[in-house]
Backbone as a ProteinNet text record, in pm:
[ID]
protein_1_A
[PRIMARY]
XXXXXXXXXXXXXXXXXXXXXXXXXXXXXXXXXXXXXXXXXXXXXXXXXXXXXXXXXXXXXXXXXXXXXXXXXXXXXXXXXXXXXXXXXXXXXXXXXXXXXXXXXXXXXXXXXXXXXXXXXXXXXXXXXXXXXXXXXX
[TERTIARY]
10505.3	10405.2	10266.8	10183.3	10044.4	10001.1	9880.6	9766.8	9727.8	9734.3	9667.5	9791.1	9906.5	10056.2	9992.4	9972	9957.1	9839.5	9694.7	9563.2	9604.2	9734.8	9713.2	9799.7	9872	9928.5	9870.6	9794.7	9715.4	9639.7	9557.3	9558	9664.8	9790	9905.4	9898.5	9921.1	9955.2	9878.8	9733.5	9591.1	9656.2	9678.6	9649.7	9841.6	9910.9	10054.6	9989.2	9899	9833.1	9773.4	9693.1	9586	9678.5	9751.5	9862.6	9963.5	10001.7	10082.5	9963.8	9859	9733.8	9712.1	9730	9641.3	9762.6	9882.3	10011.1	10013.8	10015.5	10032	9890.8	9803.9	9650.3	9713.8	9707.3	9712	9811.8	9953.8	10075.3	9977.6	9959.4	9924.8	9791.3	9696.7	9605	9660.2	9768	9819.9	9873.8	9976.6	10018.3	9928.6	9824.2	9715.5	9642.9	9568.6	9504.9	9541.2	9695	9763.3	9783.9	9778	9742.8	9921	9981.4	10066.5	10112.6	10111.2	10106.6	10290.7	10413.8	10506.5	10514.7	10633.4	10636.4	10737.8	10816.6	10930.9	10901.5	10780.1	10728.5	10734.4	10701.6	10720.7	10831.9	10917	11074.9	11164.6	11091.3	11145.3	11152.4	11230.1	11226.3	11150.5	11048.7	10938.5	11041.7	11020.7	11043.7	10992.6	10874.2	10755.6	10688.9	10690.7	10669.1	10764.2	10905	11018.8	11084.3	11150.4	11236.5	11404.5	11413.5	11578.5	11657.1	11690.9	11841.2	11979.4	12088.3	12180.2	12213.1	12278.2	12254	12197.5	12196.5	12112.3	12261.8	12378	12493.2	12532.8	12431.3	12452	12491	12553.3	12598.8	12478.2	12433.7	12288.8	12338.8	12288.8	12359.3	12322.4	12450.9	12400.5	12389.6	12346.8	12297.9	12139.2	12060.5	11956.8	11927.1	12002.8	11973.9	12058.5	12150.6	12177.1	12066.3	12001.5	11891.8	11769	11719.7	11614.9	11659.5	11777.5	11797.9	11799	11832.3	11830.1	11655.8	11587.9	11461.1	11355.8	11422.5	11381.1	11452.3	11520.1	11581.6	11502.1	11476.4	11392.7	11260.2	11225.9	11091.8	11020.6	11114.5	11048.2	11094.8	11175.5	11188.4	11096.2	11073.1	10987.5	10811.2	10802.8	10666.5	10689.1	10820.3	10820.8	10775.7	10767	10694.4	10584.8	10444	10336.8	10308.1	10368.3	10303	10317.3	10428.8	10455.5	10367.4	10386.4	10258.5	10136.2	10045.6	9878.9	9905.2	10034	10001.4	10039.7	10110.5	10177.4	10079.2	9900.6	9871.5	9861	9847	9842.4	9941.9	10078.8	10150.2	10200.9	10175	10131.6	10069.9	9939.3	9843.1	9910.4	10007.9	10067.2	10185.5	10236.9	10320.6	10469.4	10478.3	10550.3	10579.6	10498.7	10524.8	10670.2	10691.7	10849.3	10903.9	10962	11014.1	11020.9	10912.5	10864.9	10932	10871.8	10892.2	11084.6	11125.7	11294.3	11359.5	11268.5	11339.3	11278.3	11114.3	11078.7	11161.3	11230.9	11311.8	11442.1	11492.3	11674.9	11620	11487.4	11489.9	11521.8	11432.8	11412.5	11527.9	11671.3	11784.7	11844	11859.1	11853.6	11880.9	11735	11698.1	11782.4	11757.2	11785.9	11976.8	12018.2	12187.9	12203	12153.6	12166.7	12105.4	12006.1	11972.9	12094.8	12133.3	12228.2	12339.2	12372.1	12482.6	12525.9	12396.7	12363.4	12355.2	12335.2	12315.5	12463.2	12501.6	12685.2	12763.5	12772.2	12807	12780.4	12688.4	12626.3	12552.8	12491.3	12453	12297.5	12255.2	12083.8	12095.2	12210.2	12243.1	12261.1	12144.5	12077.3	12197.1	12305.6	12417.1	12541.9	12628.2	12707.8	12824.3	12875.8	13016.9	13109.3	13200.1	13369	13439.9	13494.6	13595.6	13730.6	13841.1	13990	14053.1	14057.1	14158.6	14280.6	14353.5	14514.3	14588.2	14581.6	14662.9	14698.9	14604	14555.4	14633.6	14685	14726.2	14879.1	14954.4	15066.8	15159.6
15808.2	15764.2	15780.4	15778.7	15821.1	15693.1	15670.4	15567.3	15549.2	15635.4	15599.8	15509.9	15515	15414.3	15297	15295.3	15166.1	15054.9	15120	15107.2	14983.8	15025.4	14895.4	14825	14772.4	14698.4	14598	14640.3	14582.3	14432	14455.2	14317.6	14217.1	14226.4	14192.4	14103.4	14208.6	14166.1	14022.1	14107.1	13991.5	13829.9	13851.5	13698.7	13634.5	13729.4	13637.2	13588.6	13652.5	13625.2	13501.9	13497.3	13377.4	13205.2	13308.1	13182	13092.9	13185.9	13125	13057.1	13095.7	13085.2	12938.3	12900.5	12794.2	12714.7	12743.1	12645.7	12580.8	12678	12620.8	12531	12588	12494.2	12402.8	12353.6	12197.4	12136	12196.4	12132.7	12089.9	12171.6	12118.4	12054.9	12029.7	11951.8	11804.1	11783.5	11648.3	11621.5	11656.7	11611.6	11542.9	11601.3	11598	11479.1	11454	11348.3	11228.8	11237.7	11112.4	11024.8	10885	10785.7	10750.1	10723.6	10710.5	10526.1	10502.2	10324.9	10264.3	10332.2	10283	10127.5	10068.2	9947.3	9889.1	9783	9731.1	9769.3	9714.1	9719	9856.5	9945.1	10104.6	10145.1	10103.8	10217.3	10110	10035.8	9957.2	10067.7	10038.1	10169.9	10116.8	10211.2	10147.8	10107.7	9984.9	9988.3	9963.4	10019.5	9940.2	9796.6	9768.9	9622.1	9540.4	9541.8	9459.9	9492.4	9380.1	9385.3	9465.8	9573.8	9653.4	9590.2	9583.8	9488.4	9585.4	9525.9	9629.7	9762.5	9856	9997.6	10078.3	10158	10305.9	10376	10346.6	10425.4	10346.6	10351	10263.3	10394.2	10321.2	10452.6	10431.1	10571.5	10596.5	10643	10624.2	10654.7	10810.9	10888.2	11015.1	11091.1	10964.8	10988.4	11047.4	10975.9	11005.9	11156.8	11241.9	11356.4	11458.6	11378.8	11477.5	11524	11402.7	11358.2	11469.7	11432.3	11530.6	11672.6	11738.2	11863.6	11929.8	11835	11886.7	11921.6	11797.4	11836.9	11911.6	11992.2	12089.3	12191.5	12192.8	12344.5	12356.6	12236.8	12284.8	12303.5	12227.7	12212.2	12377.5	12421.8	12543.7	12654	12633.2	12740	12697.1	12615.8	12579.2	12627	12661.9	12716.8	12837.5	12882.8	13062.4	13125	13007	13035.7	13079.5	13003.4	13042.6	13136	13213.7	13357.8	13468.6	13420.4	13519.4	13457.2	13339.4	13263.7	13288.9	13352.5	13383.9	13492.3	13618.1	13735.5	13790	13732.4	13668.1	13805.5	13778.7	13842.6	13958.9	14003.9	14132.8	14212.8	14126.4	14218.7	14233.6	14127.9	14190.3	14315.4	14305.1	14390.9	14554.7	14512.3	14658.5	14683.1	14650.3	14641.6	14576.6	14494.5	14426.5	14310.2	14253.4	14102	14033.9	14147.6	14069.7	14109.9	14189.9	14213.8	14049.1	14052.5	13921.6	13800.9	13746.7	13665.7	13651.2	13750.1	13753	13702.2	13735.9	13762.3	13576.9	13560.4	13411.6	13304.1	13306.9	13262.1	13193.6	13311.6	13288.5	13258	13232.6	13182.5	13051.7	13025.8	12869.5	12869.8	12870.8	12854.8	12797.2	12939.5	12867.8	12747.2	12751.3	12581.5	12490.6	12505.5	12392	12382.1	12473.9	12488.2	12395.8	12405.3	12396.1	12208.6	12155.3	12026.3	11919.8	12029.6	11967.2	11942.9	12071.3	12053.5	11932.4	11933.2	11776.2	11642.2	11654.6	11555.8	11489.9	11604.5	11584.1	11520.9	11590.4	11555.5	11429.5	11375.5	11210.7	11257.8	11371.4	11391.9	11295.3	11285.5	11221.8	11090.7	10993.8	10887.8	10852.8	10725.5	10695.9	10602.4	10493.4	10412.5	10494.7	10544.8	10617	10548.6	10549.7	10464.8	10525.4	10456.2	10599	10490.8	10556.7	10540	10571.2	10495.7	10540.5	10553.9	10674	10687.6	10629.3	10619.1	10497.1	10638.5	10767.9	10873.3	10908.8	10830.5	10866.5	10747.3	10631.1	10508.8	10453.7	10574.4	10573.3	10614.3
3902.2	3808.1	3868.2	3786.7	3867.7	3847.1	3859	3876.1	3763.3	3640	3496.3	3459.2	3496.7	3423.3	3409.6	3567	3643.8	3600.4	3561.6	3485.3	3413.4	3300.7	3202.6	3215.2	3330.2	3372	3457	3509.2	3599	3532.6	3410.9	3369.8	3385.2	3320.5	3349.6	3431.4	3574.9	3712.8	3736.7	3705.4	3730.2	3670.6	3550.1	3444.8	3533.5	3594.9	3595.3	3757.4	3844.9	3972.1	3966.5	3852	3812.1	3811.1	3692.1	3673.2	3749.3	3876.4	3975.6	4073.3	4120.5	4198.8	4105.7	3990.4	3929.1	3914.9	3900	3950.8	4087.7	4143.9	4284.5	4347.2	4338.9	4331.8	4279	4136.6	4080.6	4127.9	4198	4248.4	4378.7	4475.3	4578.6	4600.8	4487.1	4475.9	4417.1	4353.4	4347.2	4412.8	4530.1	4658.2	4715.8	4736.2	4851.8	4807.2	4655.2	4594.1	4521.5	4522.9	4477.1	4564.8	4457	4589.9	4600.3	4698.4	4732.5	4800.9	4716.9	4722	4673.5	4779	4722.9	4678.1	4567.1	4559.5	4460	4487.4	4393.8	4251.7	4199.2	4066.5	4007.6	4088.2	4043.4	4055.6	4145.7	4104	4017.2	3923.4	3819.6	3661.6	3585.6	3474.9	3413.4	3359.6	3244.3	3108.6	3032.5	2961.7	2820.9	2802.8	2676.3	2710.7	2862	2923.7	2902.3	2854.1	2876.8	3003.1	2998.1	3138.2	3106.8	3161.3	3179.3	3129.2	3025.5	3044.2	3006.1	3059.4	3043	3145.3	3132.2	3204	3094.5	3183.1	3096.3	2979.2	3034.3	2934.5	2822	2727.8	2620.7	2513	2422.5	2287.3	2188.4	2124.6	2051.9	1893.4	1845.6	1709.2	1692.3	1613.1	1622.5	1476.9	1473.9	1292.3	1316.3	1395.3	1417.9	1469.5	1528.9	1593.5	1460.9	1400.8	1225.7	1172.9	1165.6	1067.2	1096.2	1223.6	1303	1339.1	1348	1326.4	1185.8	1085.2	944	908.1	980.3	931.1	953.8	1137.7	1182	1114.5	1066.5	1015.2	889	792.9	663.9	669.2	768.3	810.7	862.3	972.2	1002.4	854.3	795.4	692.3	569.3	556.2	463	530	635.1	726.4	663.1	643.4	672.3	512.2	422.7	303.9	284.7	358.3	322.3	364.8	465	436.7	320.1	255.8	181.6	40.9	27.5	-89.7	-65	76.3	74.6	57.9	39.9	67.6	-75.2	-160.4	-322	-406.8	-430.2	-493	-460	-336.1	-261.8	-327.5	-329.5	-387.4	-487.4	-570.6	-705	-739.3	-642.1	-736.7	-688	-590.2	-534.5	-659.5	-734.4	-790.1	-701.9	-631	-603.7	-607.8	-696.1	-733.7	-752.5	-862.9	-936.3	-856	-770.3	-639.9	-494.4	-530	-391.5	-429.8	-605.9	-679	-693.5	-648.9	-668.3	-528.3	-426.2	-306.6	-261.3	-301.7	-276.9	-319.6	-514.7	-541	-509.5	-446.3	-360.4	-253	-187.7	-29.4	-60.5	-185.9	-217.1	-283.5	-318.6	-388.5	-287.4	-188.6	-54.8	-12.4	-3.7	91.5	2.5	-133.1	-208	-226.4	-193.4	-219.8	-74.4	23.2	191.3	156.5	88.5	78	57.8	-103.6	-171.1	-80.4	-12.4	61	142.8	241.1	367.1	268.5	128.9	52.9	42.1	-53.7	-86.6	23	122.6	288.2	349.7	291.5	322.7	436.6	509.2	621	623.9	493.1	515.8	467	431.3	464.1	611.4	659	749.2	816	731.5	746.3	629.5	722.7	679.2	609.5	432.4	436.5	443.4	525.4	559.3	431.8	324	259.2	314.2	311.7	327.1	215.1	132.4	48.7	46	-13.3	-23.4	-11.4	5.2	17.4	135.3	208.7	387.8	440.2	378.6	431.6	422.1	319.7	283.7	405.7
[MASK]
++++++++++++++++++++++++++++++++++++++++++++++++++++++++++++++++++++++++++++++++++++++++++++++++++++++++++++++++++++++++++++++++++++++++++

C-alpha cells in the first residue's frame, strides 16, 4: 500500500489515540486525586438512607421486566415511524404515496396485532390472575 491508503486513515488512528490518551488521563487522574478516607460507614450498601435489612437474594417480580421489555419493543418501533411521516409528502409528490401509505399501514397493523396479542396474554396486567380450569384438576 502506499502512503495515499494510509492519508485517510490517519484521522482515525488520531481520534482512537486521543481517546485512549483521555481514558487513561482521567483513570489515572482519579487514582491520584481521590481522597481515600477508608471507613465502616462506606463499605455499608447504600440504601436510599435506610438501613440493609435482609440479604441481597431476595425474589423481584418479573412482571416488571415483561412490562419494560414490551415497552421497549413498541417504544423503539413506534420511533421508526417518524421518519417515514416527515418524509410522507416527499413521496407523495413522487408518486409514491399510496405505496408508503400501504406499507405505513401494515407497520401499524403490526404494532397493533403484537399489542393485542401482550393484551390477550395478560402480559400488561401489572398483578397477574392464574385461573385453574376444573379440566386441569380432574
Amino acid at each position: 500500500m502506499t502512503s495515499t491508503h494510509f492519508d485517510g486513515l490517519m484521522p482515525i488512528v488520531i481520534f482512537m489515540g486521543l481517546a485512549v490518551a483521555l481514558f487513561v488521563g482521567g483513570h489515572f487522574a482519579s487514582v491520584l486525586l481521590a481522597p481515600k478516607k477508608p471507613s465502616d460507614l462506606k463499605s455499608t450498601a447504600y440504601e436510599c438512607g435506610e438501613e440493609p435489612v435482609g440479604t441481597a437474594w431476595s425474589m423481584f417480580n418479573v412482571r416488571f421486566y415483561v412490562v419494560g421489555l414490551i415497552f421497549i419493543i413498541f417504544d423503539v418501533e413506534s420511533v421508526l415511524m417518524f421518519p417515514v411521516a416527515t418524509i410522507f409528502r416527499e413521496l407523495n409528490d413522487m408518486g409514491q404515496g399510496g405505496y408508503a401509505l400501504i406499507i405505513f399501514l401494515s407497520f401499524i397493523s403490526v404494532l397493533i396485532e403484537g399489542i393485542a396479542y401482550c393484551w390477550k396474554k395478560g402480559d400488561l396486567d401489572w398483578v397477574k390472575s392464574y385461573q385453574v380450569s376444573m379440566k386441569n384438576n380432574k
